[in-house]
MARFIKE-504948 format. One record per residue: residue in three letters; x negated, y, z of N, C-alpha, C in turn. Coordinates in Angstrom, 1 decimal, decimal comma, always signed. Layout:
N
+------+--------+---------+--------+---------+----------+--------+--------+---------+--------+
: type : n.east : n.north :   n.up : ca.east : ca.north :  ca.up : c.east : c.north :   c.up :
+------+--------+---------+--------+---------+----------+--------+--------+---------+--------+
:  ALA :      X :       Y :      Z :       X :        Y :      Z :      X :       Y :      Z :
...
+------+--------+---------+--------+---------+----------+--------+--------+---------+--------+
END
This chain:
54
+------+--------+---------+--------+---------+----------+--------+--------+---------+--------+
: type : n.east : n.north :   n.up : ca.east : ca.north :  ca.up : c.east : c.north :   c.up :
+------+--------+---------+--------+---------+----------+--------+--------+---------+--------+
:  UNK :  -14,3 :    +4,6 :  +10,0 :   -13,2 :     +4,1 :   +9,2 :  -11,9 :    +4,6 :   +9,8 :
:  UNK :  -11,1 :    +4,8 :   +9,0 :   -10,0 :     +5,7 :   +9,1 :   -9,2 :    +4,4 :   +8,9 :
:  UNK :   -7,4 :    +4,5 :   +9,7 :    -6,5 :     +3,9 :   +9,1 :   -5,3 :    +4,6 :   +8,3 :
:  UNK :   -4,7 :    +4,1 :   +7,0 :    -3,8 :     +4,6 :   +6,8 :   -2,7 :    +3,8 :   +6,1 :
:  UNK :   -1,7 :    +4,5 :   +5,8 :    -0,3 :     +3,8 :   +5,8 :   +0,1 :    +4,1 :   +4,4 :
:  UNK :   +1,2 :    +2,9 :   +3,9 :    +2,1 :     +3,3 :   +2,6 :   +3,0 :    +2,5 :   +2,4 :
:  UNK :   +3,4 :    +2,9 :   +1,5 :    +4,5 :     +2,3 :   +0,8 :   +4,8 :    +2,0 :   -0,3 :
:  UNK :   +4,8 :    +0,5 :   -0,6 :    +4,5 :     -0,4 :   -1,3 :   +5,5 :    -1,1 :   -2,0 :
:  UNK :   +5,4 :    -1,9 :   -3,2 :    +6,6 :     -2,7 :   -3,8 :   +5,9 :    -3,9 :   -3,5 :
:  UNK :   +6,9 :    -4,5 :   -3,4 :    +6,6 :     -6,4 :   -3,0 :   +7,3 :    -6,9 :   -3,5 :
:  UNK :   +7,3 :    -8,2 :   -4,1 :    +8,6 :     -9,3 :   -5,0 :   +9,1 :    -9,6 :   -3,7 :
:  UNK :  +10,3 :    -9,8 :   -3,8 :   +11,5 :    -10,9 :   -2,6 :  +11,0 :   -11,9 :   -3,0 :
:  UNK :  +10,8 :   -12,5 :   -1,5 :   +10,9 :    -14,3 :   -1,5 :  +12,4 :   -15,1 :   -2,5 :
:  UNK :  +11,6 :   -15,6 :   -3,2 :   +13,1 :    -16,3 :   -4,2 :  +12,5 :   -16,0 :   -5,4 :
:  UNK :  +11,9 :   -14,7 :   -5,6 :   +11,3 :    -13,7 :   -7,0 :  +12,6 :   -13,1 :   -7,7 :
:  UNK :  +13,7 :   -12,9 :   -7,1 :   +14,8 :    -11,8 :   -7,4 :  +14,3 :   -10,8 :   -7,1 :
:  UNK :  +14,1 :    -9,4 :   -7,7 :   +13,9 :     -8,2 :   -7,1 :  +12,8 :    -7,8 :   -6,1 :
:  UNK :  +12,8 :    -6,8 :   -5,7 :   +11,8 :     -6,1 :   -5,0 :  +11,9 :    -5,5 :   -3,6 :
:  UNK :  +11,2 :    -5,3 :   -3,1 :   +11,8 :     -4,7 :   -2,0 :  +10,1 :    -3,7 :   -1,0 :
:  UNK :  +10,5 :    -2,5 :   -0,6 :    +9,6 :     -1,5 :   -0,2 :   +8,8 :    -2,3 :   +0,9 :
:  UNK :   +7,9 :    -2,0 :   +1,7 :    +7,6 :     -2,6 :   +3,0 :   +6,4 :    -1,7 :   +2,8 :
:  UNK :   +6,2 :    -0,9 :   +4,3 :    +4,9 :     +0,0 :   +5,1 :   +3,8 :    -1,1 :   +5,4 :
:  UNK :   +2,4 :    -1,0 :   +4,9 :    +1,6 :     -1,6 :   +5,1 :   +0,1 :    -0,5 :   +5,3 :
:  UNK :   -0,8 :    -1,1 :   +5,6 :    -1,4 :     -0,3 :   +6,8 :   -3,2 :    -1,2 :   +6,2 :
:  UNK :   -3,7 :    -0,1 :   +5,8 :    -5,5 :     -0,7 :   +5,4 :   -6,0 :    +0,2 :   +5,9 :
:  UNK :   -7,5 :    -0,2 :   +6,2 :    -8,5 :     +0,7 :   +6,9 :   -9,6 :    +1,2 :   +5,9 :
:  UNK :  -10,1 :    +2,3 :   +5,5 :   -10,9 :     +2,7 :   +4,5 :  -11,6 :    +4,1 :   +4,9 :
:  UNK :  -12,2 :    +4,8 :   +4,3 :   -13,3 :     +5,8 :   +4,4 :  -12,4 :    +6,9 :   +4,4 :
:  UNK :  -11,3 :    +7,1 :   +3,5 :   -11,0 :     +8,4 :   +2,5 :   -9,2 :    +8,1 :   +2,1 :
:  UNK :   -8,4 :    +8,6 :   +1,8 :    -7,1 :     +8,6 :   +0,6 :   -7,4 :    +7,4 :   -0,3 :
:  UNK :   -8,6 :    +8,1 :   -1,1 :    -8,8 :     +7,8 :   -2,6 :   -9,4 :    +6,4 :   -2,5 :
:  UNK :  -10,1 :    +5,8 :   -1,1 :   -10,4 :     +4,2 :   -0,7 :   -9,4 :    +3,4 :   -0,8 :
:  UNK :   -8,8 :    +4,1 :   -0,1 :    -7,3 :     +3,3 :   +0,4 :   -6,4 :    +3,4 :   -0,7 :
:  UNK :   -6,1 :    +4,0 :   -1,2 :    -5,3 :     +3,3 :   -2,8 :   -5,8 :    +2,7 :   -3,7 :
:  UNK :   -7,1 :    +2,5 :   -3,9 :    -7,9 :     +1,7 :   -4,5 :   -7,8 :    +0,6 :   -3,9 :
:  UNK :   -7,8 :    +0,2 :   -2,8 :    -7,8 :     -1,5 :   -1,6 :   -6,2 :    -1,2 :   -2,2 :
:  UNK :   -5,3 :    -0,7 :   -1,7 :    -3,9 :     -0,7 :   -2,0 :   -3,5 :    -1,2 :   -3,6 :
:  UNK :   -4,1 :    -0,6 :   -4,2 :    -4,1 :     -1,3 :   -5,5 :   -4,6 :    -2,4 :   -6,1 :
:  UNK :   -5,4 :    -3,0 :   -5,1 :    -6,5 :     -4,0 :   -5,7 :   -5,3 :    -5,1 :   -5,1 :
:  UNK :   -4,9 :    -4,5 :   -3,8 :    -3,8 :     -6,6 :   -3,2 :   -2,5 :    -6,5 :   -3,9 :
:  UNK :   -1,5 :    -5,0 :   -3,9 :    -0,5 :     -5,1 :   -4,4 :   -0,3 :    -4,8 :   -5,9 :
:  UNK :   -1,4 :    -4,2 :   -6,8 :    -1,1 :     -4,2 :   -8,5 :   -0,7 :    -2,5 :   -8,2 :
:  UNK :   -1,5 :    -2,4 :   -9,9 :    -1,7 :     -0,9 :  -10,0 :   -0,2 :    -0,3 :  -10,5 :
:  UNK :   +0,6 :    +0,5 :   -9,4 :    +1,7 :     +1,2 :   -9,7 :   +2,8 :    +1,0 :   -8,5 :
:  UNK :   +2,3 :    +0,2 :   -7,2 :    +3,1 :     -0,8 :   -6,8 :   +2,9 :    +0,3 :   -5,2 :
:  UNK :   +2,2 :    +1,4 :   -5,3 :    +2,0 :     +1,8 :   -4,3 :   +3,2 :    +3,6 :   -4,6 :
:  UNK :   +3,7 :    +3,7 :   -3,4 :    +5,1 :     +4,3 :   -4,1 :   +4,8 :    +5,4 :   -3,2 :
:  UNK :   +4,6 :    +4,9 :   -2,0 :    +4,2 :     +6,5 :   -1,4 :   +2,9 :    +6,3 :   -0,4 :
:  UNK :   +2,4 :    +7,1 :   -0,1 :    +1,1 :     +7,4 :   +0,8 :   -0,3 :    +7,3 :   -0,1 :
:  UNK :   -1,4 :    +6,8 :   +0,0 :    -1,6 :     +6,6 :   +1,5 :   -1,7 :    +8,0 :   +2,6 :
:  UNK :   -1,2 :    +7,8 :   +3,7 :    -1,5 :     +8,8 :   +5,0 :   -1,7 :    +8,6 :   +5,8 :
:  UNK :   -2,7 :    +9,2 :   +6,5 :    -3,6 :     +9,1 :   +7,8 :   -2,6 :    +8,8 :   +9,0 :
:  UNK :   -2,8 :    +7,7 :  +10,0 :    -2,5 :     +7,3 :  +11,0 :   -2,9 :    +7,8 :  +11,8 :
:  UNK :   -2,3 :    +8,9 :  +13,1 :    -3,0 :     +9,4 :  +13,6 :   -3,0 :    +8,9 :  +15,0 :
+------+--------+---------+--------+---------+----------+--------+--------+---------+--------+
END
């Protein structure tokens, strides 16, 4: 298992607006890990990565 990182949209506490935050899952592959990335944060919500932690 590999770890990797991205960059994600999240609602603000309150539910005004949005805001980016780096979050970090462990998976096999890229193509795992935006799949887990898309399955907690909703499909489109992933803005940049995923990339390998090295």
């Amino acid at each position: 298992m590999n770890t990797y990182k991205a960059n994600v949209r999240v609602a603000r506490s309150g539910g005004i607006g949005t805001m980016m935050v780096w979050v970090q899952v462990n998976a096999q592959n890229t193509i795992a890990a935006r799949s887990l990335l898309e399955a907690q944060y909703g499909r489109g919500n992933v803005v940049h990565g995923p990339t390998l932690v090295a």
